[in-house]
N, C-alpha and C positions, 0 to 999 in steps of 0.2 A: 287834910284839906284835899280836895278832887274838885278837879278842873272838868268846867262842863263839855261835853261832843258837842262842836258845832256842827252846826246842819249840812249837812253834803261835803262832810272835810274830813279831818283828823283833826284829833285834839289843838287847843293852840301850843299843848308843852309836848307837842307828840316831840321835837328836833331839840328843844331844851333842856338844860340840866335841873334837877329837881330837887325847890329847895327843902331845907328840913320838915320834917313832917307831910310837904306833898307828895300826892299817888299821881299815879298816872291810868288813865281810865280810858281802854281801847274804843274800834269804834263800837264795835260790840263788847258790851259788858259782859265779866262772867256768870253773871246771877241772867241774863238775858238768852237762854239758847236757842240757835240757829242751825239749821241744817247743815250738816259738816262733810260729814261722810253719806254720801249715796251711789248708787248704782251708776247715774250720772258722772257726775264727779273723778269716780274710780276709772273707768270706762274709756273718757276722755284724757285722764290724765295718761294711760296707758297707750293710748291711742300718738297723744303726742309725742312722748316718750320717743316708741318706734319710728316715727316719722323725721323729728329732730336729732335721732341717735343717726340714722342713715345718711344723714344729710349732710349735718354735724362730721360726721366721719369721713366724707367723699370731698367735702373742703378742706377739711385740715390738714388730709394727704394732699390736696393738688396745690393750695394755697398756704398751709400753714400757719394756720387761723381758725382757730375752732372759735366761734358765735357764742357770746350767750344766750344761749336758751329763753333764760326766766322770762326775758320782757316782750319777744314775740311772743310768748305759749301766753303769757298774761293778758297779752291783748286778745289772741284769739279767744280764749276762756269767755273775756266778757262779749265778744264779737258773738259767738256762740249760743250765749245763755237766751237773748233775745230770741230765739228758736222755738225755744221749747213753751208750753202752752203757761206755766209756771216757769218765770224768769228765774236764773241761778242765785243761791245768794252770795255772798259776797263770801264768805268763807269755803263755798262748795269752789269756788273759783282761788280761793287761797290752794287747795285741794290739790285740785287739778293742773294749778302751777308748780307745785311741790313735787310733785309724781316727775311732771313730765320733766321737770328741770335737771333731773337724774341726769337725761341725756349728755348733755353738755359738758357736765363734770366729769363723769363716765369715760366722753370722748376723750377729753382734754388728756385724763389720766391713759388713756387707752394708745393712743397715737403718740404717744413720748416713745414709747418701750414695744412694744406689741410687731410694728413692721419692720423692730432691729433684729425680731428672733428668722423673721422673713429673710431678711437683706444679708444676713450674714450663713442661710442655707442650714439652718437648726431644728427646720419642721417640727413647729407647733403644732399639736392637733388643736381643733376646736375647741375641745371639753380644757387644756392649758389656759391657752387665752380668755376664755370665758370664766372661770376659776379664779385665775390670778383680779381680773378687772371685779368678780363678783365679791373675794374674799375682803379685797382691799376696799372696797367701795363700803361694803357692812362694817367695818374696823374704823373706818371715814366715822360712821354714823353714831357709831357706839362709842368712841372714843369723847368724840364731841358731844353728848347729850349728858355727861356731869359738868360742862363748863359752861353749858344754855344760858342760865339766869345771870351768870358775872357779866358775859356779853351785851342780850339783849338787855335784862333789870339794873343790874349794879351800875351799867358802864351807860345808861340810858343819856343821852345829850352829849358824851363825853367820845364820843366816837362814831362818826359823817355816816357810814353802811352809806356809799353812793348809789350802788346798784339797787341794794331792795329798797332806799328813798323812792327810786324811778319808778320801780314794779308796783309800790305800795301806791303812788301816786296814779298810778293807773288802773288799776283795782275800784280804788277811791273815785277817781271821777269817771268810769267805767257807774258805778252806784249811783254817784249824785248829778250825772250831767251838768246843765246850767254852763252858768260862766266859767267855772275851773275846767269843765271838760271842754270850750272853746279854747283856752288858754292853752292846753294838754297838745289839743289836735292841731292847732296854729302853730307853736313851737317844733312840733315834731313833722313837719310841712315843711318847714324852713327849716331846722337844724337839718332832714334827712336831702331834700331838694339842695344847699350847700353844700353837704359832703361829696353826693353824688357827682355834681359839676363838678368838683374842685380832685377830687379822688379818682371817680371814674371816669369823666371824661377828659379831664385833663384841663377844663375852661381856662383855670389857673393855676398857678404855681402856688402849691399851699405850704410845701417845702420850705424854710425861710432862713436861709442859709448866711452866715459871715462870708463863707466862701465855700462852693461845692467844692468837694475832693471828687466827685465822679466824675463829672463836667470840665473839671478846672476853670470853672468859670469866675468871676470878682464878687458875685450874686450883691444883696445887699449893701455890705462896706467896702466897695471896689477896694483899691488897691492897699487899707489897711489890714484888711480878713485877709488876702493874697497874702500879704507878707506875715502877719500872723499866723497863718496855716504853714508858709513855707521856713520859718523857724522854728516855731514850738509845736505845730501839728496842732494848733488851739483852734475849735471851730464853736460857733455858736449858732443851736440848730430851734426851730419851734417849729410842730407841724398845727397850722392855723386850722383846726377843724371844728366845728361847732359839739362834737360831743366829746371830746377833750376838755372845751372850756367850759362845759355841763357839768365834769365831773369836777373839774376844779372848783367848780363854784357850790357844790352840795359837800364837800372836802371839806375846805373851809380855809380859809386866807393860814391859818397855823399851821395845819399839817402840809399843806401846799408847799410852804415856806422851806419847810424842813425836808419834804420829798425833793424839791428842785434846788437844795443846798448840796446834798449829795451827788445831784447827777454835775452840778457844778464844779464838786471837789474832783469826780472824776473826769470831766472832761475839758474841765478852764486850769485845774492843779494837775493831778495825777497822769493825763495823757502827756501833758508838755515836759514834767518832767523825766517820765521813760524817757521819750521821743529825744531828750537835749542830752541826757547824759549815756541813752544808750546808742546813739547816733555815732559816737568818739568809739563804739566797738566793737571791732570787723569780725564778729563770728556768732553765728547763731545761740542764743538767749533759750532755753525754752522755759515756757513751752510753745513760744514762739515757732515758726515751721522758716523764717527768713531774717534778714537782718533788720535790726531796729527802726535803719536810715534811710530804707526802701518801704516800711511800713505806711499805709494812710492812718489817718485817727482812728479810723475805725478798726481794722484789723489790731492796732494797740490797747485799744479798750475790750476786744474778745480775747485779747492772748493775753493778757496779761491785768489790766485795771478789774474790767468782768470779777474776774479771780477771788480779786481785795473782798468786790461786792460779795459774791457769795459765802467767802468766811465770815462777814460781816452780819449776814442773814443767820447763818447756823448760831451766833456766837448771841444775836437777839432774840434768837427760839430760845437758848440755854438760860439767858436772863427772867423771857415771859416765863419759862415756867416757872425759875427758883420764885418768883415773883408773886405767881397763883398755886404755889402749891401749899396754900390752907386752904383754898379750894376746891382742888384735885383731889387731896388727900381727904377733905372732910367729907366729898362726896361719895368716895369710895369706901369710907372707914361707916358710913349710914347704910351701904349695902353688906359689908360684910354683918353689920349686924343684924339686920334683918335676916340672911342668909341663916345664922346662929341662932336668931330668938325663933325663927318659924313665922313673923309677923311684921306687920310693917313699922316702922318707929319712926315715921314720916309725918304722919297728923295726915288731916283732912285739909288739901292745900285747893283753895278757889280752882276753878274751871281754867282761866286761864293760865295757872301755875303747872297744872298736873302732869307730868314726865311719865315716862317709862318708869317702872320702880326701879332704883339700885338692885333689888336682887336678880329680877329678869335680865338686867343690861348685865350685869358679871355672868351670868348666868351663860347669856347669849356670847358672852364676848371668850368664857373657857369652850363653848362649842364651835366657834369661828379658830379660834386658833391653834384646838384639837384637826381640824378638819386644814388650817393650814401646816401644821407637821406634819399628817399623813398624805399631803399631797406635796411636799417637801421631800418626804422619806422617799417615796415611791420614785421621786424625779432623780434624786440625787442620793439616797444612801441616806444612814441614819446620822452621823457625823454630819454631814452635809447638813439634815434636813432640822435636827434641836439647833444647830450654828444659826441658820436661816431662819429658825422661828424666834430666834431672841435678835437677834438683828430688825426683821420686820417690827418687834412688838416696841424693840425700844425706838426706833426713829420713828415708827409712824405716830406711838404716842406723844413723843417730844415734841415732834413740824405739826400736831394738830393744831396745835397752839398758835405757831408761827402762822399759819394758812390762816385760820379764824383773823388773826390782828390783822393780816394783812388785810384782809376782802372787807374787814370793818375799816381799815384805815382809808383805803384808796381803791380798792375796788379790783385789786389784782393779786393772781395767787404766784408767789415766785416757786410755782414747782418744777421747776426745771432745775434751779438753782438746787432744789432740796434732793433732786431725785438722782443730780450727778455727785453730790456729797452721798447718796444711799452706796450707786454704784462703785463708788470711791473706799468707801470703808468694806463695802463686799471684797472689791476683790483683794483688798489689803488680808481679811480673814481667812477668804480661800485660795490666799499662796499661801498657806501656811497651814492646810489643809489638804487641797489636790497636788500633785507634782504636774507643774505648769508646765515643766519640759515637756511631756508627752500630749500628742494633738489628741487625742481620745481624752485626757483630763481637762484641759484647756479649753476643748470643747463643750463636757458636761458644764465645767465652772462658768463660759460664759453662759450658757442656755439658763442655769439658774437662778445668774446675781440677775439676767437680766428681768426675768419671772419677780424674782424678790423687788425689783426697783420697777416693777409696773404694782404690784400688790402696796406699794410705799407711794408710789407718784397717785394710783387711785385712789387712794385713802385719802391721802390731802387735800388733793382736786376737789373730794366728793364732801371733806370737814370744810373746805372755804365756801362751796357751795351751801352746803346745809347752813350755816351761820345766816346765809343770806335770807333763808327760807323761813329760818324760826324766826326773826327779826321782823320780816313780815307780819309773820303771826302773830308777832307779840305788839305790834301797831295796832290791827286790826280785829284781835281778838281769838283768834283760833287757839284750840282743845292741843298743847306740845304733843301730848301722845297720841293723838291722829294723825299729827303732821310723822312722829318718828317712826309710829308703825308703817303705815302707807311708803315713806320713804323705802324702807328694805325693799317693796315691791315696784318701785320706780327703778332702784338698784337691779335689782332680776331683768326685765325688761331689759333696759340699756347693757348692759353688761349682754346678753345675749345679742342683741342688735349689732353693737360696736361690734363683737368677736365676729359674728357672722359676714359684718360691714365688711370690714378690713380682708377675710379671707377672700370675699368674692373679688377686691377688688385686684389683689395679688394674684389669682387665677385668670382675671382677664387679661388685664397689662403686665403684672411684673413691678417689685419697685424697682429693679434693676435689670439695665441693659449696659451691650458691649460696645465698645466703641469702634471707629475706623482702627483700631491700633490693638484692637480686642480686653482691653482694660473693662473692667467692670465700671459706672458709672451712674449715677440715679437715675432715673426713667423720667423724663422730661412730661410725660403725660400725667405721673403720678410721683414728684420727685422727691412724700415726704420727708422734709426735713430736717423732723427732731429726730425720726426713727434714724436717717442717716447719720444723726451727729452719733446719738445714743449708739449707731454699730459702730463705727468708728473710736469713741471713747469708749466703750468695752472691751476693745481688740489691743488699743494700748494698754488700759489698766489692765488686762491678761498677760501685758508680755512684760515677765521681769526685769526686761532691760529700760524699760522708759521710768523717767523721774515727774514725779509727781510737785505741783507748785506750792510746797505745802507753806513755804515763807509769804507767799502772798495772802493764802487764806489767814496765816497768825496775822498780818498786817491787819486784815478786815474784825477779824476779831479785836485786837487791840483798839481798834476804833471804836466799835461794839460799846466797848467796856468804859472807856473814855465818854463816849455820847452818855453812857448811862449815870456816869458819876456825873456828869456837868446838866442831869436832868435833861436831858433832851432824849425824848423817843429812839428807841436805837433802832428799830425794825423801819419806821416809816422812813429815817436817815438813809436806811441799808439798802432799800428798795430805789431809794433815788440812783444809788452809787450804782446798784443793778441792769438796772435800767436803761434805754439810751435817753438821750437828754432831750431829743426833740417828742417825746412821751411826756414827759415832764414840767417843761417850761409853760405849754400850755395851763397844764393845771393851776401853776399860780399866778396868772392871766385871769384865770377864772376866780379861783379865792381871791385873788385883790377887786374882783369884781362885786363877789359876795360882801365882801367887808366897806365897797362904798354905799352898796344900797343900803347897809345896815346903818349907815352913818349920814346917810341925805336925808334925815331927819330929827330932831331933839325929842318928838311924841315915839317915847316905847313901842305903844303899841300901834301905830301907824308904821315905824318903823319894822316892826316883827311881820304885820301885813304884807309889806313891801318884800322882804325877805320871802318871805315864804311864798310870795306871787314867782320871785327870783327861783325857787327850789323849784316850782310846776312847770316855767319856763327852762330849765336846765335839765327835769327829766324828760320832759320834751324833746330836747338837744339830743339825749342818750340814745334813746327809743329810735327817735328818728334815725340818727346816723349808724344804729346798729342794724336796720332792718333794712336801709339802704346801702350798706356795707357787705349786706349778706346778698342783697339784688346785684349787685355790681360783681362781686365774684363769680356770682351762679354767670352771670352773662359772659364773665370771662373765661368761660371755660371752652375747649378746642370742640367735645362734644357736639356741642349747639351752635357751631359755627362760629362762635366769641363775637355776638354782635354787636358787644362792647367799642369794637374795630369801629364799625359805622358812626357812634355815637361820639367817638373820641377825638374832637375837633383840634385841641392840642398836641394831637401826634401828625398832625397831614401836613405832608413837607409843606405847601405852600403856605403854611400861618406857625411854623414850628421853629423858624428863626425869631419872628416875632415875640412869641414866649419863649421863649428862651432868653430873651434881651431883656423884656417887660414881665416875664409872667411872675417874676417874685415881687415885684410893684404892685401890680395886679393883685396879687393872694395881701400885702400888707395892708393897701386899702379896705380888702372884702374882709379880713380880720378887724381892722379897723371898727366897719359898719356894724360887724354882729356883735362884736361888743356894747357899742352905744347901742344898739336895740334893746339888749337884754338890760339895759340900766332903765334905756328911759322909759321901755314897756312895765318894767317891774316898777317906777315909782310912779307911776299911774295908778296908783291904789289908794283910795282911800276909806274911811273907817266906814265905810257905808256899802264897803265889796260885797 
């Protein structure tokens, strides 16, 4: 049974589960071909690439925020195509978001690792960092393109893809205009027009606090949050922004549920209780750096709750895989036999099925991690450089899995999480390998784990991305192996960009300057953040006398294992506990949003209308607050004068007492309002849309 293309849409089963016997029939057919690959397409996708990788890379060092990519470059694509004398089609514009979207991941993975080898005076040359970002990025790619079909086919309706919902959506009414692209550009007016007031300028207080700890203020539940902060450190936070409750509501009320469970247990259970029973004792905990009963909530949930969360993550990659590997295995056991027979044993698989063959990707994937041993050996020695190559091959193969579920589940890749568990187990291997007494060992050993855990953090970045990408395709109809070939060359591109980005920007400023006291300290012009945790945690896990939290990660895992026996998702749990909570709470805000418009009517399919008016409105939200998220940094930057300053009405002493007093009133009404909009605009629909 196949469900017809509605006119100017996506299928009505594009977001649902699919029952026996139904197909799912993109907006382009396979038997229907479309311009895929052109001159155009390639061009522009490159084009972006360079422009979003520079860009991408100059925020995330000053801001610590790398943008996604996908849904500008997606708009521009279609912004674009009306240009040319012959408009793009909708695939050559799949294309060109695919290329370009490299950037983003690229950075993401680039800027973790990349300005620690800076910060800690290791001089990288160009051809390192470009190498490490290229290697890992390719490994990204290949790793992920035997588990394509379980994600996008298998797991079809059974898992939200928030992000490429939004991109495809825009693609989509990019094509058909009319009322859905009204819908599209209204939402994304108003979702990005809200963030901006509330975000960048300050209008209101979008923070929604039981009680600030920064402030000390009673915020929302005057004096019982007070007293509940000042016993058990217990705070309950939602940051109210319209593309928060976007993603929550293309999530979907279930996984919402189970993400803001976790950030629950860690921050209404697991803070309070460090915070009560470590309160009663007078001497530093670590991996704490102070005492328990001096702590805020926050610094307890990064020293110590965090921790849980990330064993928790490692311990839910270990499960996905045992979980997919008749998958993994089957797909790899189909290339090694083609490899042996000389031939394909694939069959003749429709247009939009067709991958890379198994033997190319093993093919490709023994010259990727040939060329990563000899760029291992050369760095570090041969010991070193086989240690290093089965290290990269095993975690990055293992967290591709985790990255994919994640960015399918909710829309976010926890690599940071995965990529200080890389450097964790590096340096465990190379005390036991270089003699860390000596600073010439010490030295080599950090310079490499750190190389190995940018070639591990860009792989993942670049597998959560890619998911996002073929997902797309697999809506909309696009040729997999277009999309996988052209990817390698989005990867080249960004990978050169970022390397380049990042040196120039350490040649002009410096991440690090000295202080009145001549301490070294981050460079407030450029103060990247991850790069300084990441020096920082490579400099302890290099020195044999610090102890490692490794009771907390078993903690995290134990829970892992527990979620998984009592059937509940353990990765989407793990990401809540991850995460801080006011990230969270919004989302199932949003999925309890999803779940009444599905329910404000008895008519199916009235109701599935209504929904899915709710999904155009919510990547609206996305789109909006991403691109207005990205204007607001750029304006905040010291460069350009920050004329963010002029527009920020919320910080001028003379109205700065008054928000401060009202402004979290303020943000719970204007939460309030975008709620009931996105309800009563989405049941505004009826069968005659």
């Amino acid at each position: 049974m196949e469900h017809e293309v509605k006119k100017g849409g996506l299928p009505h089963n594009a977001y649902t589960e699919l029952a026996p016997g139904e197909r799912y029939v993109p907006v382009v057919p396979h038997d229907r071909p479309v311009a895929e690959i052109t001159a155009r397409s390639v061009v522009l996708g490159v084009v972006m690439a360079v422009v979003f990788s520079f860009s991408a890379a100059y925020l995330g060092l000053k801001v610590g925020q790398v943008f996604e990519a996908a849904i500008p470059i997606a708009i521009l694509a279609v912004g674009f195509s009306v240009l040319f004398k012959r408009r793009s089609t909708i695939l050559e514009n799949v294309i060109v978001q695919s290329i370009g979207a490299a950037s983003g991941v690229v950075v993401a993975g680039g800027i973790f690792v990349i300005p620690a080898l800076y910060i800690l005076g290791l001089k990288p040359s160009l051809l390192d960092t470009f190498l490490a970002a290229l290697l890992g990025g390719c490994l990204g790619i290949l790793f992920l393109i035997p588990l394509r079909k379980f994600f996008v086919a298998e797991q079809h309706g059974k898992l939200p893809f928030p992000e490429a919902t939004a991109t495809t959506e825009i693609l989509v009414t990019g094509e058909s205009g009319g009322s859905q692209a009204r819908v599209l550009v209204r939402s994304m007016i108003i979702g990005g027009l809200f963030d901006f007031l509330a975000d960048a300028m300050h209008a209101w207080n979008f923070h929604l606090n039981s009680f600030d700890s920064v402030r000390h203020t009673k915020a929302l539940f005057g004096s019982l949050g007070s007293a509940m902060y000042d016993k058990f450190r217990m705070v309950f936070r939602l940051d109210a922004l319209t593309a928060f409750i976007g993603l929550g509501y293309i999530v979907g009320l279930k996984y919402s549920a189970i993400i803001a469970a976790g950030s629950i247990l860690s921050f209404l259970v697991l803070v309070p209780l460090v915070f009560f029973f470590g309160s009663h004792i007078q001497e530093i905990i670590p991996p704490g750096t102070k005492l328990i009963s001096a702590m805020t909530e926050g610094e307890i949930f990064k020293a110590y709750v965090q921790k849980i969360g990330i064993g928790a993550i490692a311990a839910a990659g270990i499960i996905g895989i045992i979980k997919s590997s008749r998958i993994i295995t089957g797909a790899f056991g189909l290339g090694f036999k083609e490899i042996f027979s000389g031939k394909s044993v694939a069959g003749e698989a429709e247009r939009t099925q067709k991958d890379l063959s198994m033997k190319s990707i093993l093919m490709i994937i023994g010259a990727v991690l040939l060329a990563v041993l000899a760029f291992f050996i050369i760095k570090a020695g041969t010991a070193v450089g086989v240690t290093g190559l089965i290290i990269v091959f095993v975690l990055a193969f293992l967290f591709t899995t985790v990255a994919a579920y994640a960015i399918a589940i909710v829309g976010t890749n926890p690599v940071s999480g995965m990529t200080l568990i890389t450097l964790i187990i590096t340096s465990l291997v190379l005390s036991n390998i270089l003699p860390l007494e000596k600073e010439e060992s010490r030295v080599a050993g950090m310079t490499i784990a750190l190389i190995m855990g940018c070639v591990v953090c860009t792989a993942l970045s670049m597998a959560g991305g890619f998911i996002t990408d073929l997902k797309i395709g697999y809506w909309l109809g696009s040729t997999p192996r277009n999309q996988e070939r052209f990817k390698f060359l989005g990867t080249v591109v960004a990978a050169a960009s970022v390397s380049f980005a990042i040196l120039l920007i350490e040649m002009a400023y410096g991440f690090t300057v000295k202080d009145a006291t001549g301490a070294i300290t981050p460079n407030p012009d450029v103060p990247a953040p991850q790069g300084n945790l990441m020096a920082t945690i490579i400099q302890s896990l290099m020195d044999p006398t610090q102890i490692q939290p490794w009771l907390l990660y078993g903690v995290g895992a134990l829970i892992a294992v527990v979620l998984e026996m009592s059937k509940i998702p353990p990765l989407a749990f793990a990401l809540g506990m991850y995460l801080p909570i006011e990230l969270n709470t919004p989302l199932l805000a949003g999925g309890f949003l999803s779940w009444l418009v599905g329910k404000s009517t008895k008519d199916k399919e009235l109701s599935g209308l209504r929904r899915e008016k709710g999904t155009l409105i919510a990547s609206g939200f996305i789109a909006g607050g991403a691109l207005m998220g990205m204007i607001g940094a750029i304006m905040n930057l010291d460069q350009i004068g920050k004329p963010i300053e002029f527009l920020s009405i919320g910080t001028r002493p003379e109205i700065a007492g008054f928000f401060s007093n009202y402004g979290q009133f303020i943000g719970l009404l204007m939460f309030a309002f975008v709620m009931a909009y996105v309800y009563f605009d989405s049941i505004k629909t009826d069968n005659n849309r």
